[in-house]
N, C-alpha and C positions, 0 to 999 in steps of 0.2 A: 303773749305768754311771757314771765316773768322766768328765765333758769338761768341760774349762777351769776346773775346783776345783767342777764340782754335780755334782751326785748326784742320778740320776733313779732312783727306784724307784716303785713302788707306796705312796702311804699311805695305802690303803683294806686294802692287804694281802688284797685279793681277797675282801672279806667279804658280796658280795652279787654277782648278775648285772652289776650294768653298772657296778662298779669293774672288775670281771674284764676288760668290755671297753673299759674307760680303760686298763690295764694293756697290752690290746695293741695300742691306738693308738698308746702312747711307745715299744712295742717296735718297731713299724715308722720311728716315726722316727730315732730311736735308733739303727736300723740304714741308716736315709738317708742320717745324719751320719757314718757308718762309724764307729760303736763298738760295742761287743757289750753286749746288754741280761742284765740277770741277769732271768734267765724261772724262775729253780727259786723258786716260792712261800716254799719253806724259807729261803731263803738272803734274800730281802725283807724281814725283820724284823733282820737283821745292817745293811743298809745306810741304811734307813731313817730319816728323822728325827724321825717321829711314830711314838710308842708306838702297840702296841696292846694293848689291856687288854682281856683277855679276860672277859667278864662274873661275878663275882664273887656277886654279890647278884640273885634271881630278881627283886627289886620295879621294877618298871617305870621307879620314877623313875631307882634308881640307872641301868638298863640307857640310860634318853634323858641323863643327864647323862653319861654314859662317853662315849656316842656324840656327845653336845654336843663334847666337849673334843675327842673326836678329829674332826668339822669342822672346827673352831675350827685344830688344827695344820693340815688339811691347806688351806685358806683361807692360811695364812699360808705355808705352800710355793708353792701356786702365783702366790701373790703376785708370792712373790722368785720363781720361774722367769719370771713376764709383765715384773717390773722389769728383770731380767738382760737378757733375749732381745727388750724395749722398743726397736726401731729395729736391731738386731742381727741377728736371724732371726723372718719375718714368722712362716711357719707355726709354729713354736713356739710365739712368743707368741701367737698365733691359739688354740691349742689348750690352753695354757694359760690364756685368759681364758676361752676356752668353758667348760673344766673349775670354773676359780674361781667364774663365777657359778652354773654349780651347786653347787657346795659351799656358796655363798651362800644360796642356796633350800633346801637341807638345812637349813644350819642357823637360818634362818628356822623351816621348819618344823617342828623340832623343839623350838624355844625357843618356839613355839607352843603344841605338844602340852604342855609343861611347864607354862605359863599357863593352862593348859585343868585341868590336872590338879590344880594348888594353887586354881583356880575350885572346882572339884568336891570337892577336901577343905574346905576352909571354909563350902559351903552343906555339906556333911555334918556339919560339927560344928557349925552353927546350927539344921540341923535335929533333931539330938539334943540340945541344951538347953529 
């Protein structure tokens, strides 16, 4: 949905349980502010501003670095949506920093998992010398 030059969509693009229901949090608001939400899933990757890269490579690491970068975008939408809607519209930004710090803690935790993983290859290859 198009209001005041942003664009809400999805940039999880519904790729797990509880983007799904971050999806239909914005739809009700969205519909608060009387505009019409784009709810066809299909149509969410035309409006959107973070790619989504559909997994390429089966190795683990690439599969947490894809999903790194796409936190990493959607952290930085909700950013600009908490900056925008800052003293403007509470609920929004309300719900937009709720949303950011989780995407925070995602990708905390994945840049986590990553640390964890290059841990585990380096004692692997000391332990094979």
């Amino acid at each position: 949905m198009q209001k005041n030059g942003w664009l809400i969509t999805s940039t999880g693009l519904g790729q797990d349980f509880w983007k799904g229901l971050c999806v239909w949090r914005w739809v009700d608001r969205i519909i608060q502010l009387g505009g019409t939400p784009v709810i066809n899933p299909n149509d969410w990757a035309k409006h959107a501003r973070c790619a989504y890269e559909e997994p390429s490579d089966p190795y683990i690491e690439k599969i947490l670095e894809q999903n790194l970068a796409g936190e990493r975008c959607a952290i930085k939408r909700y950013q600009e949506i908490a900056d925008f809607t800052n003293g403007k519209d509470h609920a929004t930004y309300q719900m937009a920093v709720q949303i950011l710090n989780d995407e925070l803690e995602h990708e905390e935790d994945i840049e986590s998992w990553l640390t964890d993983l290059n841990r585990i290859k380096e004692e692997w290859k000391k332990a094979r010398m």
